[in-house]
N, C-alpha and C positions, 0 to 999 in steps of 0.2 A: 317627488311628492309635494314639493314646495310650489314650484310652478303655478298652481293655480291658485296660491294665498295669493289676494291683493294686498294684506296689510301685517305688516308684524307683528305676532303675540308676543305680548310678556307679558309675565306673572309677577304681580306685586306683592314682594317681600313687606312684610308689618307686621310688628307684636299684637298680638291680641291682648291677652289679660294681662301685661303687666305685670312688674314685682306686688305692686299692691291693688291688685285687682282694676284695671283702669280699663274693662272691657267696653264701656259706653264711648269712655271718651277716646280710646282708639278706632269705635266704630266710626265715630267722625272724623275722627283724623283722616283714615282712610275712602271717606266718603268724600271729603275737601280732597285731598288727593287726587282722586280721579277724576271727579270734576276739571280739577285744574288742567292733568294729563288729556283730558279727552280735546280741548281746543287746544292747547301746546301742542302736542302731536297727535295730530289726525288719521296718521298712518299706523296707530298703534290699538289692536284688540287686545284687553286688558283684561288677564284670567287673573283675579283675586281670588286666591284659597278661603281666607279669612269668611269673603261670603259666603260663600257653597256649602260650608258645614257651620254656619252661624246657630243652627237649630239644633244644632248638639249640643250638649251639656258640657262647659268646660270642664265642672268639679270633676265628674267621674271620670274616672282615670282610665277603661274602658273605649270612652267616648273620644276622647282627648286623643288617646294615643290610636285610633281612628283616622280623627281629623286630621293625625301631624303625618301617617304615614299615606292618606290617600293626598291630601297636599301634595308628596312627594311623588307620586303616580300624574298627578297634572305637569307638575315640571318636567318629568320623564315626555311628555306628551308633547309639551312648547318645547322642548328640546330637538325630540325628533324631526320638527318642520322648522329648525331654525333660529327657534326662538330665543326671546332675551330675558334676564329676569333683574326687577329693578328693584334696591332694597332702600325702604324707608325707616324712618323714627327709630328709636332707642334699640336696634334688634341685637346688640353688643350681650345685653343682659335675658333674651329669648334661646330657650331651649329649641323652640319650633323654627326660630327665624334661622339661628345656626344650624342645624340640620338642613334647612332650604338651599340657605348658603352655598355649606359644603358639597353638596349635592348638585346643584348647580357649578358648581367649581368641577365635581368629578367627571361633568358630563360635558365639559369642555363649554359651556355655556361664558354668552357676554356677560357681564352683570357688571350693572351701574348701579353706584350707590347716591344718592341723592341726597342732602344734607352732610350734617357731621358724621365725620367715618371715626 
């Protein structure tokens, strides 16, 4: 199945909102992020959860828990072809980002953490 990727996906691990709601300024963080990933490594497609359901409502609880378990449905996916998942910023104190984590850890996944561990 792999064969025909030319380039490695990975899914970037990153807090969205935050202890105190820092959902703007993690949308940057993550945007400098892969900016910076996209000319560092050229060999890598970069599946961010964070964007894909950015148009859902954090607050609702509904939405949220949504967004953290179809997250996990993408890493299931970069998994299956190989793939790696790299974790950024504060994801220590994320509910969503530990779930990714472990999940990634369950599925025998690379994972590089990038910054402070």
């Amino acid at each position: 199945m792999t064969r025909n990727i030319r380039r490695k996906p990975v899914v970037v691990i990153h807090p969205f909102k935050g202890k105190g709601g820092e959902n703007e300024t993690n949308i940057n963080k993550i945007l400098a992020i892969c900016r910076g990933l996209k000319d560092a490594v050229p060999g890598a497609v970069l599946i961010v959860p964070v964007f894909n359901f950015i148009y859902l409502d954090d607050e609702a609880e509904e939405e949220r828990r949504f967004a953290i378990e179809t997250s996990k449905d993408l890493i299931r996916i970069v998994a299956a072809v190989d793939g790696e998942a790299w974790v950024f910023g504060q994801y220590q104190n994320s509910e969503g980002c530990l779930g990714e984590i472990k999940l990634a850890e369950e599925l025998g996944m690379t994972i590089r953490y990038w910054g402070e561990r």
